[in-house]
C-alpha positions as CSV (number, residue, x, y, z in Angstrom):
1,X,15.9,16.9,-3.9
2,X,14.6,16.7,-7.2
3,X,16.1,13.9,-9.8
4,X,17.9,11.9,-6.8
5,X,19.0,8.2,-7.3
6,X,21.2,6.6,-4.3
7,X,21.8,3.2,-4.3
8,X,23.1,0.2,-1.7
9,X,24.5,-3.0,-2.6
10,X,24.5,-5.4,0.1
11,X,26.6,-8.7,-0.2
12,X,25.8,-11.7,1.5
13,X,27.6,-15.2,1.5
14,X,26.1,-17.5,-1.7
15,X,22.7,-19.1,-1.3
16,X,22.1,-16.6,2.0
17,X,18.8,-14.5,2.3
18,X,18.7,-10.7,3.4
19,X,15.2,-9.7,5.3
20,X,14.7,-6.3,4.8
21,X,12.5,-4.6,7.9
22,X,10.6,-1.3,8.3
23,X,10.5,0.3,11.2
24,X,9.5,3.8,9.5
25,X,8.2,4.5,5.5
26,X,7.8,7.8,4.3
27,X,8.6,9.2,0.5
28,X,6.9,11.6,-1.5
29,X,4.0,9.7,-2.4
30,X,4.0,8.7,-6.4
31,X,6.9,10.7,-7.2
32,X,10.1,9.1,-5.0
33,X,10.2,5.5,-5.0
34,X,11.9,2.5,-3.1
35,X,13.4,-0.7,-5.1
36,X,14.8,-3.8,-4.2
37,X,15.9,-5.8,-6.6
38,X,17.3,-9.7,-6.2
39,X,20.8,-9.2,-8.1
40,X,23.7,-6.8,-8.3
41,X,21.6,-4.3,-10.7
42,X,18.4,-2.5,-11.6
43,X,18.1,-5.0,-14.4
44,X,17.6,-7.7,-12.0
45,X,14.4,-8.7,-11.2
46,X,12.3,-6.2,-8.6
47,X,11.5,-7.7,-5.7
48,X,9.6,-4.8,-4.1
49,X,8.6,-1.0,-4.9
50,X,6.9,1.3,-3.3
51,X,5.9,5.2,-2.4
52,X,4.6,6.6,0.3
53,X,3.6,6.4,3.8
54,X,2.2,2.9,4.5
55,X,4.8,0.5,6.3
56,X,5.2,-2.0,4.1
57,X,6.1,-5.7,5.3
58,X,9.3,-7.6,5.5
59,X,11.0,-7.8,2.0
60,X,13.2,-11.2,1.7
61,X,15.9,-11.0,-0.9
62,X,17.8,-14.1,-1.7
63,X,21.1,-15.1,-3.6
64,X,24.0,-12.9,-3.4
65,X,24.3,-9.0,-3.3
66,X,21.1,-7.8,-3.9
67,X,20.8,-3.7,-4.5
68,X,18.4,-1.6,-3.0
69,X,17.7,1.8,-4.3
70,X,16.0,4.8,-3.7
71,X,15.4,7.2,-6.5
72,X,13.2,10.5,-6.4
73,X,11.5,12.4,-9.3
C-alpha cells in the first residue's frame, strides 16, 4: 500500500525498559521504513530506523510509552 503510516504505542510502568526483538525484517527496501522512537510521539527522539531485509539487533527503549511506527512511501 502506497502512503501507509500505522503506528503502536506501547506503555510501560515509569523508569521501565521495552527490548524490542526480531525474529523476521522485511520492508520495501528504501521506500517503507521502521521507527522507534523513545517517547509518546514522532517528535521524540528516534531510537532506531531502518528498511529492508537485514535483521537488525535488539532495539532497547526506555522511559515510558515509547511509539513505534511503520510508515511506507
Amino acid at each position: 500500500m502506497d502512503n501507509l503510516s500505522c503506528s503502536v504505542r506501547v506503555s510501560t510502568p515509569n523508569n521501565s525498559y521495552l527490548s524490542l526483538s526480531f525474529q523476521q525484517f522485511n520492508t520495501e527496501t528504501n521506500y517503507d521504513f521502521y521507527s522507534v522512537y523513545n517517547g509518546v510521539s514522532a517528535s521524540s527522539p528516534r531510537i532506531f530506523y531502518q528498511s529492508g531485509t537485514n535483521l537488525p539487533g535488539s532495539v532497547l527503549a526506555g522511559g515510558s510509552d515509547p511509539v513505534c511506527i511503520v510508515t511506507g512511501k
